[in-house]
N, C-alpha and C positions, 0 to 999 in steps of 0.2 A: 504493500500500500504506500504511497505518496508520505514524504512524510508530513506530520501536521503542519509545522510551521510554516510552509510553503502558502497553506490557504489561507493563513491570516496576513501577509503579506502581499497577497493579489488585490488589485483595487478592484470593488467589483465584486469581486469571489465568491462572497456570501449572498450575492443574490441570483437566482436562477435564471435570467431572461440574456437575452443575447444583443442588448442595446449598445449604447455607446461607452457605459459605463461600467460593464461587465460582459465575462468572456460568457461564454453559452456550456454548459455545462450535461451534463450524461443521461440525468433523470429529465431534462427538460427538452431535450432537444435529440434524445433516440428514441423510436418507434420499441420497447425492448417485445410487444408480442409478436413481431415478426423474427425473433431470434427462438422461438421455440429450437430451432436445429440452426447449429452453428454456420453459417454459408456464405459466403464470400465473391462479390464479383468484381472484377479486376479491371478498369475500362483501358481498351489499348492491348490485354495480353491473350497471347494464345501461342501455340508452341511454334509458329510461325515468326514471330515477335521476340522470341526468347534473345536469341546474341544480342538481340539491339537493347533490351533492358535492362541484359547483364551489362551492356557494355555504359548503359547510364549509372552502374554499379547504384542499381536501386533492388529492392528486396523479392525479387522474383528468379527462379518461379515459388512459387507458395511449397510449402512442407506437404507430404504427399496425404497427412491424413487431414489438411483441408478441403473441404467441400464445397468446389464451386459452382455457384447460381448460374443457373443459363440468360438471367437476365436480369437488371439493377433492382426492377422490383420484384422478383423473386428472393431478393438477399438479403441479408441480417444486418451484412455489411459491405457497404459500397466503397473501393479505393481507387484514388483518381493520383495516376502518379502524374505530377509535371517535369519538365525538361527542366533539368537544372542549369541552365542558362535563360532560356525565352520563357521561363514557368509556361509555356503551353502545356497541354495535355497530352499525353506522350500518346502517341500514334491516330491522332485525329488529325487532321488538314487545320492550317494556319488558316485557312479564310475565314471559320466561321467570326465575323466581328459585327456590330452594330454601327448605326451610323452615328450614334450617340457619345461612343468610343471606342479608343483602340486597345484596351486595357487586355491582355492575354486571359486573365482571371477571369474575365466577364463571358466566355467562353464555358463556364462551369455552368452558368444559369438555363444552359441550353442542351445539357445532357441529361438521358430519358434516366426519367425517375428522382431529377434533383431532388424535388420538393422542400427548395429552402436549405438546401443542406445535411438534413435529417438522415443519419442512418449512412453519413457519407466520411471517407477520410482522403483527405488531399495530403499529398507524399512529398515533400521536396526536401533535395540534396542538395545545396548550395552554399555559399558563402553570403548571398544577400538575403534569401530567406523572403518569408511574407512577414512584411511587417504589421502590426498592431491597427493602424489606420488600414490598410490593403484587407486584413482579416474581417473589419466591420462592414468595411462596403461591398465586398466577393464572396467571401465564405459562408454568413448566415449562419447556421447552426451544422455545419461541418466541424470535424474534429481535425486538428492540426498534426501534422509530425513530419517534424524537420528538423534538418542537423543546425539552422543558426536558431537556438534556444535560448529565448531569454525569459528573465521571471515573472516580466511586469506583462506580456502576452500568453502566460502558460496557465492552462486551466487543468492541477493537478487531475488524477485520475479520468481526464479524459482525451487530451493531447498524451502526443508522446516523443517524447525528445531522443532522437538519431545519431548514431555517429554521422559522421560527414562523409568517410568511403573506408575502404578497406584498401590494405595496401594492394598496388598496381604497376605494371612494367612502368605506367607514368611517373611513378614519384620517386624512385633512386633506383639504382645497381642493379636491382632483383624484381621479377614480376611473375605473376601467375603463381599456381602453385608450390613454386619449387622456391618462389620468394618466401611462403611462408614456412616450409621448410629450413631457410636458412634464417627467419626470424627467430624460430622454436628454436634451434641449434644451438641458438645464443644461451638461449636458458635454461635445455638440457645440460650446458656446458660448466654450469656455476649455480650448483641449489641455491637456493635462497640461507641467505645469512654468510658464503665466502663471498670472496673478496673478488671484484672484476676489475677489469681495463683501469674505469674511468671509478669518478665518485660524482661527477655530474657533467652534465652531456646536451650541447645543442646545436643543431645548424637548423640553418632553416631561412626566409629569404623577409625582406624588409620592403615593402611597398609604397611607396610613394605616391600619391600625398593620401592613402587609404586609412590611412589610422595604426597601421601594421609596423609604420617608422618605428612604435614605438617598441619597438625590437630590440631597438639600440640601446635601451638604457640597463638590457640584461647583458652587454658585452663587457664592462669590467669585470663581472664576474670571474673573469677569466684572469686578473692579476692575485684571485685569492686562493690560486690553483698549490696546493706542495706534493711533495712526492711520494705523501701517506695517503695524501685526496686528491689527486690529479681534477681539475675541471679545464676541460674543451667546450670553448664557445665559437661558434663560426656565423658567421653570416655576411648574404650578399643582399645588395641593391638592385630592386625591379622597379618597372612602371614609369612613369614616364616627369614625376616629379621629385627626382631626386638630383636634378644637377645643383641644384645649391647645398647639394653636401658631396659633392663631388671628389675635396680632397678624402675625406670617410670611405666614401664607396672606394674610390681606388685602391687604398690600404686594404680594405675587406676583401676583395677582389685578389689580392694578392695573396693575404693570409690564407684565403679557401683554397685556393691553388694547389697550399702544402696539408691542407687538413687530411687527415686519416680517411678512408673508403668509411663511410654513410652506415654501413653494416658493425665497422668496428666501434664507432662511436655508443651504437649500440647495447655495446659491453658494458653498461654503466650501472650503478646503483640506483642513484638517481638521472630522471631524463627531465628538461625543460616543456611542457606543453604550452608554451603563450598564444594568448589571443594573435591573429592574425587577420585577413581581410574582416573576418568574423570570430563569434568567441570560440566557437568547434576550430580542429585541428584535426586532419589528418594525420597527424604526427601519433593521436594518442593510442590506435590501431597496434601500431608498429612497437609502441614504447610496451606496452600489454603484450603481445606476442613473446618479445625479447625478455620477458620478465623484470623489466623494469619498475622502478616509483615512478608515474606521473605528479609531475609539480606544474600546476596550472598557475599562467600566473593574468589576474583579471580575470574581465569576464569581458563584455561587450567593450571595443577602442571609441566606438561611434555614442553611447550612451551609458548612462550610470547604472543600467536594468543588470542583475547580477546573470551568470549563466548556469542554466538547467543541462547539466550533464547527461551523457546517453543511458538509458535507460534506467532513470532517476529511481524508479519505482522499486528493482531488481536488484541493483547493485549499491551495496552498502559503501557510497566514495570516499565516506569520512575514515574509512579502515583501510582504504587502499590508495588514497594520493594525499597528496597537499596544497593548497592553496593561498596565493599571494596575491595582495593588491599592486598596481606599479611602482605605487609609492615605498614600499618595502621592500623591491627587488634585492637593495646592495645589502640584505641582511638576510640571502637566502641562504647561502650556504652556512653560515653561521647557526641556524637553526639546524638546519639539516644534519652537521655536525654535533647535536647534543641531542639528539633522538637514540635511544639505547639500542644497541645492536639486536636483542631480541625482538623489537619492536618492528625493526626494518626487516628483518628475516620473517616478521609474519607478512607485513605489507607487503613483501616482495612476494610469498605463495599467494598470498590473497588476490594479486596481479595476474598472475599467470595462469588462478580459479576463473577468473572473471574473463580473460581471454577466451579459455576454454568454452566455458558453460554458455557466454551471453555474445562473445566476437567475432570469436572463430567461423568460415563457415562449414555448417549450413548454420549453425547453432542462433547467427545473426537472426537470419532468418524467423526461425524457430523464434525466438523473444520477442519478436515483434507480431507477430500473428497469437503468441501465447496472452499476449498483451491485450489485444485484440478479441481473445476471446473471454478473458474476466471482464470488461466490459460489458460484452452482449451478457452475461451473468449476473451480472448487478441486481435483474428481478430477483433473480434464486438469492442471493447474498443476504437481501432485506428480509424477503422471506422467513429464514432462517431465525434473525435476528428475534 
């Protein structure tokens, strides 16, 4: 379950209606007697569709003892994945629009069986996310899940908050299967509680004028580096508003040159997860694999709303990472350093449980449709009660 403090902290929260001043919530806004049997229809998928949706690294195909609806109103539950760049609808035609606007979202109001949203979840993987204004005027009474999760748009126990992707030939050294194979490797190679490579560990790239700059203020980290706690910090300069740090960039540019292979860094106790375009990381996939500590540091660069970590509800994050404001950065390792070895040897298996059980695939997978189906259960739950 969600945990409580979340709901008192939603502005909104405590009321059921789906206005401007609160998010729309589970009891008021799903049909649950159409969920007598669990069933699921997926707009855009069929086994024809499959490489194209794995290759939007979104959550299909469905776990096999899902039961899918031959049509949106036939099902319990309706998901509507979007392109995680144009938020369209993943495999309907770009034309459907209004002459009222051009909004990609408003494309939702026009598939069979919306009805307001009800009994619907809209999927997005991105770095921009829907935002909080986007949600009230598109979504209706749709449930959210997405990898940019923030607190002040999340309606505990009925959104559900995403990693951003799993590791891929795109993002370093290694891809496909055999990447995650040499991710595990890491962490077959060093139980939890010996001693690795590094004692903390980041590269990763700085955007300009995105918010993501703020990258740089985790690079001295690197002069607190000794030969008991080795820390490797790297990063480069992207996007197209960074020439006014141009001497910066150069230097970084140079230092990455001689950084260690992306895999070795790996080898770490702790690993850096910072907000970057958005407050999800690709990064935190990878750092779990390897059996890493994620140290998240912030939440959202663009707004003060905190971030709703991937699968908030399942995985206990207070046991398994740590978290920094920016303003604290130059006292991370410092902390880090006074956490007692037994403590990090648990957070380190507790890392490597939660890859397994909620990360890994298919298991990803699996958490999200599990997710999916204690909601349509919600009648039975009260019931009970």
């Amino acid at each position: 379950m969600p945990w409580p403090f979340l709901t008192n902290l939603l502005p909104g929260s405590r009321h059921g209606g789906a206005g401007p001043s609160s998010l729309p919530q589970l009891h008021t806004c799903w049909d649950l007697s159409r969920c007598s049997t669990f069933t699921v229809f997926i707009h855009g998928y069929s086994n024809a569709t499959r490489s194209l949706a794995l290759r939007q690294r979104e959550l299909w195909p469905p776990p096999p003892w899902i039961r899918l609806a031959a049509s949106p109103d036939e099902a319990c539950v309706v998901i509507v994945p979007l392109d995680s760049r144009s938020h369209r609808i993943v495999g309907r035609p770009a034309a459907i629009k209004s002459e009222s606007s051009n909004h990609p979202l408003e494309a939702l109001r026009q598939l069979q069986g919306w009805n307001g949203g009800r009994n619907h979840v809209v999927v997005v993987r991105s770095d921009r996310g829907i935002s909080r204004t986007e949600r009230f005027q598109w979504l209706g009474c749709a449930a959210l899940a997405q990898s940019h999760c923030e607190l002040d748009g999340y309606a505990p126990g009925f959104d559900i908050s995403l990693p951003l992707s799993l590791p891929s030939a795109h993002r370093s050294e290694y891809g496909g299967i055999l990447g995650l194979e040499r991710l595990e490797a890491i962490a077959r190679s060093s139980r939890p509680g010996r001693p690795r490579r590094y004692f903390l560990t980041f590269r990763g790239s700085m955007y300009y004028p995105s918010g993501a700059e703020r990258r740089e203020l985790l690079l001295p980290l690197a002069r607190q580096s000794t030969a008991e706690r080795p820390v490797a910090i790297f990063g480069r300069c992207a996007g197209f508003g960074h020439r006014g740090a141009a001497e910066l960039c150069d230097a970084l540019k140079n230092a990455s040159s001689a950084a260690p292979p992306y895999l070795e860094l790996l080898n770490t106790t702790f690993a850096l997860v910072p907000a970057g375009e958005s407050p999800a990381s690709m990064r935190l996939p990878e750092v779990l694999a390897a059996g890493a500590v994620p140290v998240f540091v912030s939440g959202d660069t663009a707004s003060a709303s905190a971030y709703v970590r991937p699968y908030d509800e399942v995985v206990p994050w207070h046991e398994v990472s740590l978290h920094f404001p920016w303003e604290a950065g130059d006292s991370i390792v410092r902390v880090l350093e006074r956490i007692p070895p037994h403590k990090v040897a648990k957070m380190q298996a507790m890392a490597q449980h939660v890859w397994k059980q909620h990360f890994r695939p298919p298991n990803d997978v699996a958490t999200f449709f599990s997710l999916l189906e204690e909601r349509a259960s919600f009648r039975f739950r009260r019931e009970r009660r």
